[in-house]
C-alpha positions in Angstrom: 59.2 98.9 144.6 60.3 100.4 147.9 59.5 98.9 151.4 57.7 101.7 152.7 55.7 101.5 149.1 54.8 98.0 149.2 54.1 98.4 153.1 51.4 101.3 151.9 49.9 99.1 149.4 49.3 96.2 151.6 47.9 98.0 154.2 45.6 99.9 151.5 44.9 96.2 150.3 43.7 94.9 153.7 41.3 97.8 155.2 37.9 97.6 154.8 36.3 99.2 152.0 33.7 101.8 152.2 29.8 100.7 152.3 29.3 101.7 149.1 33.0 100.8 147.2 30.9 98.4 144.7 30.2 101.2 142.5 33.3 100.2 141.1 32.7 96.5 140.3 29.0 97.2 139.8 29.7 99.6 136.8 32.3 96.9 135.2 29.8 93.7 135.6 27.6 95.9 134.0 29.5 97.0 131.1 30.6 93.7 130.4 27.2 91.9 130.2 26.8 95.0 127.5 29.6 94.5 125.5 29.2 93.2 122.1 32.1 93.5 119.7 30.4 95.3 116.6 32.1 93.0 114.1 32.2 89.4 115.4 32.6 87.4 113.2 30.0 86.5 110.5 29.9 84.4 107.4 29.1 86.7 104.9 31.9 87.6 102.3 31.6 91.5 103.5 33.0 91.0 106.7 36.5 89.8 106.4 37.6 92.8 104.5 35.6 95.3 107.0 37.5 93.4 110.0 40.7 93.4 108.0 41.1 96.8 107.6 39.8 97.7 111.1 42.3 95.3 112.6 45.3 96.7 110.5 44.3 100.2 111.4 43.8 99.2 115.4 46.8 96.9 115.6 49.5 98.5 114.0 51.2 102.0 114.3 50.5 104.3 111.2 53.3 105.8 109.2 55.8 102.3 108.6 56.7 103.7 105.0 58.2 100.2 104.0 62.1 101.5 104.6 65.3 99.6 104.2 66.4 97.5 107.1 70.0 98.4 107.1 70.9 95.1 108.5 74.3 94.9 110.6 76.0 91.7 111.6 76.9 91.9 114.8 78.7 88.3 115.6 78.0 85.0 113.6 78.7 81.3 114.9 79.2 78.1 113.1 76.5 75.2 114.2 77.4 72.7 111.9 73.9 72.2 109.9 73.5 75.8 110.3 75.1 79.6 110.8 73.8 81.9 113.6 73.9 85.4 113.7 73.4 88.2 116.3 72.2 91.0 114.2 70.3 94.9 114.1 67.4 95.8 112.4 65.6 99.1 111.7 62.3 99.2 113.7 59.0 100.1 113.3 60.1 103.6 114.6 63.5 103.7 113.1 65.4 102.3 116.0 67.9 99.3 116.1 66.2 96.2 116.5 68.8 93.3 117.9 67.7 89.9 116.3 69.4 86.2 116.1 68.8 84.4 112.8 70.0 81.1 112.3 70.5 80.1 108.6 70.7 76.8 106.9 73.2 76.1 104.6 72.9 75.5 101.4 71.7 77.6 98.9 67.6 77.6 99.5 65.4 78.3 99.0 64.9 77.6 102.3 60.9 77.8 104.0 61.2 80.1 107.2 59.6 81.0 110.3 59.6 84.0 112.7 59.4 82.8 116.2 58.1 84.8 118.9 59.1 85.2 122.8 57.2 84.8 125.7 56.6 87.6 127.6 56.7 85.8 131.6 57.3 89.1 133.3 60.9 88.1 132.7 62.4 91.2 130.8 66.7 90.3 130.6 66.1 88.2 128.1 63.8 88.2 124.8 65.1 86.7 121.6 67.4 84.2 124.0 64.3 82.3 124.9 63.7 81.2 121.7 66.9 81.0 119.9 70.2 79.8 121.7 72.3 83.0 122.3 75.9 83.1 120.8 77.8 83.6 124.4 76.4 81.3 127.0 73.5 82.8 129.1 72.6 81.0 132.6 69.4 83.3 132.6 68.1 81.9 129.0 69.4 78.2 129.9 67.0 78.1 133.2 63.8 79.8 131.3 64.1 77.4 128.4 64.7 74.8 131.1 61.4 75.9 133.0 59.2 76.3 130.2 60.4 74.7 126.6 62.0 70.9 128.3 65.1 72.4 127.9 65.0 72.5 124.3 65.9 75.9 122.0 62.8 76.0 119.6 64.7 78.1 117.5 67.5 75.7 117.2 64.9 72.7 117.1 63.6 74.2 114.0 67.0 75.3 112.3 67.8 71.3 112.6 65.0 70.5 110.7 66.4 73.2 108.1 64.2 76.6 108.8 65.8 79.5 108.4 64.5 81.1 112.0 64.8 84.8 112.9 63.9 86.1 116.6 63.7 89.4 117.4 63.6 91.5 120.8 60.3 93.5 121.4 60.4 96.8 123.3 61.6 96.2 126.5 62.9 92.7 126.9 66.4 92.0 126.2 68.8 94.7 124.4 66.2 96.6 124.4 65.2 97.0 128.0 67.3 99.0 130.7 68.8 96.9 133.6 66.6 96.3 136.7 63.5 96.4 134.3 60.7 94.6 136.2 56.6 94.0 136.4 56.2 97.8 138.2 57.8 99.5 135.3 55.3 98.3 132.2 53.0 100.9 133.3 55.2 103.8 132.9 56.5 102.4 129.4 53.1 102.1 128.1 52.1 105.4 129.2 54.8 107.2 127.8 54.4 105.7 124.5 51.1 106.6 124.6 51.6 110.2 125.4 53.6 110.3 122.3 50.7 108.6 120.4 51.6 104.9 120.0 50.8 102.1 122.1 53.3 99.7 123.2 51.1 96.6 122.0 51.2 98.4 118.7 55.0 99.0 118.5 55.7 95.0 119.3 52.8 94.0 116.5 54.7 96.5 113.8 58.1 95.4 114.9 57.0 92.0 114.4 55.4 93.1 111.1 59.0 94.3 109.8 60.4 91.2 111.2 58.3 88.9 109.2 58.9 90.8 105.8 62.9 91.0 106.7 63.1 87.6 106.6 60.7 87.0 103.1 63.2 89.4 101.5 66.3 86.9 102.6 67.1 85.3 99.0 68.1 82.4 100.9 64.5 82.1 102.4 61.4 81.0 100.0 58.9 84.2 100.0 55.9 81.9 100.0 56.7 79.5 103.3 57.8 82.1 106.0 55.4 81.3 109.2 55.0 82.2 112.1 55.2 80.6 115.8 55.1 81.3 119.0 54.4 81.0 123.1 52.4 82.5 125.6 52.7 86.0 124.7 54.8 85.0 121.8 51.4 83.1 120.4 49.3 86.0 120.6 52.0 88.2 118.7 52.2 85.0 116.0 48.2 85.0 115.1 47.6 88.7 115.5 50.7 89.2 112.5 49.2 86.3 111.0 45.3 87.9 110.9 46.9 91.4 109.3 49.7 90.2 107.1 48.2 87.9 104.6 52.2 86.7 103.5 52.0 84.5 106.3 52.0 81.2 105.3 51.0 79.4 108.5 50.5 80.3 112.2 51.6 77.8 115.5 50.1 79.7 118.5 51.0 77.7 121.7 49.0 78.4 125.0 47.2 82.1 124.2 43.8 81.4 122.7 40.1 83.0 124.8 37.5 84.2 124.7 37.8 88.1 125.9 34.7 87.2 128.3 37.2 84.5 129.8 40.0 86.7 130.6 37.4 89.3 132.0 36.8 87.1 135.2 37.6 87.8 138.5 40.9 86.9 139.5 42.1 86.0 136.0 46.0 87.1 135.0 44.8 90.2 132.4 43.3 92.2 135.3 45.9 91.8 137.7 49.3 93.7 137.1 50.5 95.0 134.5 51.7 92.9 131.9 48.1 93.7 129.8 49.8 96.6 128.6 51.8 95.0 125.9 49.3 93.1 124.6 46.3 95.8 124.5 45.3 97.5 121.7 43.1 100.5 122.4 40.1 100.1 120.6 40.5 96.7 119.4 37.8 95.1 121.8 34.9 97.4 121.1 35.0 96.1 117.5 36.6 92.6 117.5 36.8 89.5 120.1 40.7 87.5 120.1 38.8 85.1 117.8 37.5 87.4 115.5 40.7 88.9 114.9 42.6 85.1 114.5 39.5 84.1 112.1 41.3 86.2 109.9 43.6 83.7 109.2 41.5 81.6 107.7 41.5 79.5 106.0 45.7 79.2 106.1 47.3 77.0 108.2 46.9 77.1 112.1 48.0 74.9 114.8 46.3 76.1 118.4 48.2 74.5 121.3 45.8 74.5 125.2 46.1 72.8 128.0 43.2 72.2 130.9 46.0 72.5 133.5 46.7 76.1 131.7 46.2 78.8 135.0 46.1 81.4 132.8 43.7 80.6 130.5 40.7 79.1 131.2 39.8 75.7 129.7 36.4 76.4 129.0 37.0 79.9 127.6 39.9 78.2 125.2 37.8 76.0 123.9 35.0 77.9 123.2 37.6 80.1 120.9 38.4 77.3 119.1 35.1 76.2 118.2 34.3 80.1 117.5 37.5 79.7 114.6 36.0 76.3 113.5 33.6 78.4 111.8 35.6 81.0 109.8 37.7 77.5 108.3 34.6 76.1 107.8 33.3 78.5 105.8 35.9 78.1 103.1 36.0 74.2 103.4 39.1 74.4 104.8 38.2 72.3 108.1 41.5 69.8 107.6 44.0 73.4 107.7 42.7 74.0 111.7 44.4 72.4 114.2 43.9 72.1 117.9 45.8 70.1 120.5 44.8 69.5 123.8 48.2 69.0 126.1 49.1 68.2 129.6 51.0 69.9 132.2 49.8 73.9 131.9 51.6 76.7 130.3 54.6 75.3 128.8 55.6 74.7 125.0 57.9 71.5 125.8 60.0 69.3 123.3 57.1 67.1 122.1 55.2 70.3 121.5 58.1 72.0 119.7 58.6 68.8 117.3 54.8 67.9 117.0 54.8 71.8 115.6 57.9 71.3 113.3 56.2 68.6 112.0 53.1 69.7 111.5 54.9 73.0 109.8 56.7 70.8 107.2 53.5 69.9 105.9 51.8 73.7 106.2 54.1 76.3 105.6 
């Protein structure tokens, strides 16, 4: 943003509104105390396929005609217990999708998981917060420093013998432009929309490809590929594993509300700009984020919150968890939720990432 921009905006920011300028906030208070997603969850067997179907159709792009991946290794590295390998992908829309997969020897078949980045408003670097890169990178050493204890969870996962794949979404890593920042989201989102997708949409579908790439590995077993993920990277894991039933079992660190909790004044979703990617137009008139993760039910999920979390309120968190006890509940399946109250905010550290691998073993 230029100086004489942000100059303009600040100023804008600090004079006095017009007598009247709570129209505005009037007319959203309003529509809020109105809304009522039309298919909230409810326990009668009629409902999961309704919300299924409306979820697949609102989440993902139309058109993914189940084509080849033409998989290219780009670079592969020795790890001892393990091989990594920088790879492409086809997308969702036919583009090259650059991946790191770390394989386990041995012949398999091995269970799997696709782990999913953060989003942090940190757009260099994707995939590389997840799985160690092949070439050192200072920028992915400092983020996993700052929010994972240091620890790869990728590579904490491989160890424990996972085949792991990590993939970039549209816009962060190879497949972002230098100088990408916060002030740009807006104009990516918009353009996809103009050309009839959402951006949200094209990182659920990408992730969608992702997930069945890696079932289709003959070294991986079909039936135990999960899913995990932080932050941003948590809401990507238990949305793919509400529409894609192949999902064995779901860890979602740190992004778990109630929509009415994220509607607050001053809360992170109505701030800026990083909404965008995780939006779905349409998606809240029908379905709250618990509806849509009551899906899952009744596989495997492990729900990571903390009370120190800024960006999610506690009471709002665990409000969506006891909205999901129901839906495992319901099937007698109480034993296959799992939440976990931790300390120290928004960050998925080393006792996090092995409480999760263990916990995986077990699940997926």
């Amino acid at each position: 943003m230029s100086t004489a921009r942000r100059r303009l905006l600040t100023a804008l920011a600090l004079a006095p509104l017009p007598a009247r300028a709570d129209g505005l906030d009037d007319t959203l208070a309003a529509l809020q105390r109105r809304w009522r997603p039309r298919l909230a969850w409810r326990p009668d067997p009629g409902w999961r396929a309704e919300a299924l179907a409306t979820t697949r159709r609102l989440v993902l792009l139309p058109g993914d005609d189940g084509s080849g991946f033409a998989t290219e290794v780009r670079r592969e590295q020795d790890r001892g217990g393990h091989t990594a390998q920088a790879l492409t992908l086809r997308g969702a829309l036919g583009d090259r999708v650059p991946a790191l997969y770390l394989r386990p020897k041995g012949d398999g078949p091995h269970p799997a998981v696709v782990v999913m980045h953060d989003h942090g408003a940190r757009f260099d670097i994707g995939k590389e917060k997840l799985v160690r890169p092949l070439a050192a990178n200072p920028a992915a050493e400092a983020w996993v420093q700052r929010y994972y204890g240091g620890a790869f969870v990728g590579d904490t996962l491989a160890d424990a013998g996972f085949a792991v794949l990590a993939i970039d979404a549209l816009g962060w890593g190879e497949r972002g432009r230098p100088g990408f920042a916060r002030d740009d989201q807006q104009a990516l989102a918009n353009h996809l929309m103009q050309l009839g997708h959402s951006w949200a949409g094209l990182i659920a579908s990408d992730d969608l490809r992702s997930h069945r790439w890696l079932r289709e590995r003959p070294e991986v077993d079909a039936k135990r590929v999960a899913v995990l993920g932080f932050s941003m990277g948590a809401l990507r894991a238990w949305q793919l594993a509400a529409v894609c039933e192949d999902v064995s079992a779901c860890v979602a660190a740190h992004w778990m509300c109630t929509r009415e909790g994220l509607l607050r004044a001053g809360e992170h979703t109505l701030q800026g700009q990083s909404a965008f990617s995780m939006a779905h137009p349409g998606l809240a008139a029908v379905l709250d984020h618990p509806d849509v993760a009551a899906l899952i039910a009744p596989r495997p999920l492990l729900l990571f919150g903390s009370p120190d979390d800024k960006l999610f309120p506690w009471d709002a968190a665990q409000v969506a968890w006891s909205q999901l006890g129901r839906a495992w509940r319901q099937h007698g399946a109480d034993s296959r939720l799992t939440t976990q109250a931790t300390a120290g905010g928004h960050r998925f550290d080393v006792e996090q990432q092995q409480a999760a691998t263990h916990w995986l073993r077990r699940a997926a």
